[in-house]
N, C-alpha and C positions, 0 to 999 in steps of 0.2 A: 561227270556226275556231281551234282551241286552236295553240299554237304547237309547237314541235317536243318543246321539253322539257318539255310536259305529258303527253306522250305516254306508253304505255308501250313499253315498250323494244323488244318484238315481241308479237304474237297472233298464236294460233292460227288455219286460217282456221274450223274448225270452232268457235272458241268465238263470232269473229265471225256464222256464218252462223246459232247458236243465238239470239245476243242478234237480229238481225237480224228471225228469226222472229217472235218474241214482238212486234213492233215493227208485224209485217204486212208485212212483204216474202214473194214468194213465190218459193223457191229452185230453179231449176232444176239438179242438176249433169249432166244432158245436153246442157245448153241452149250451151256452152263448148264451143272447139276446146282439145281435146286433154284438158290434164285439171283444165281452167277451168270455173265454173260460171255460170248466168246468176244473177242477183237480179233482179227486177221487184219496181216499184212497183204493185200493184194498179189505183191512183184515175185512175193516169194512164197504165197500162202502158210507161210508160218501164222502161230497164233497161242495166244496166252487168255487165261480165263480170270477175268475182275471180280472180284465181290461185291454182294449188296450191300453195301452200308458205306459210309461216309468213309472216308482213306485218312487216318492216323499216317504221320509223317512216316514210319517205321515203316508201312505197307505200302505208300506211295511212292518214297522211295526204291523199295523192291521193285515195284510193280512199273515204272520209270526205267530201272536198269535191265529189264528184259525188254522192256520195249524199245529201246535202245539197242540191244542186243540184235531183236530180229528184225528191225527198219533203218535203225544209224538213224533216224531221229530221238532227237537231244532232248533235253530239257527247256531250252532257250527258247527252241520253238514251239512245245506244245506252249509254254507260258504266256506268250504272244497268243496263240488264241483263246487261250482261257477266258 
């Protein structure tokens, strides 16, 4: 997990849910209360719920380390398709 100041500053969440795609997540945005999306993992149907709004480093990092958690993809490689 990269540290704070490798971060970038903020992302979109749509550019995130694009890089995400390409990755093999599968994105729900019905899947969320309110105007939260789901992402699933495929291989293991685990799944974490994003927020609407732009991702402060604080939450992207969180939101990074679960997703790491339940794919074992990294940092390095969502960054690659961002």
């Amino acid at each position: 997990m990269p540290p704070l100041s490798e971060l970038p500053g903020s992302v979109s969440r749509e550019t995130l849910l694009r890089a995400l795609t390409r990755l093999g997540f599968i994105i729900d945005k019905s899947g969320g209360k309110g105007d939260h999306c789901k992402i699933t993992w495929p291989r293991n149907q685990k799944s974490i719920t994003l927020p609407y709004r732009t991702l402060p480093k604080k939450v992207l990092k969180y939101l990074l380390k679960e997703i790491e958690t339940i794919s074992n993809v990294n940092w390095e490689r969502i960054r690659k398709e961002l």
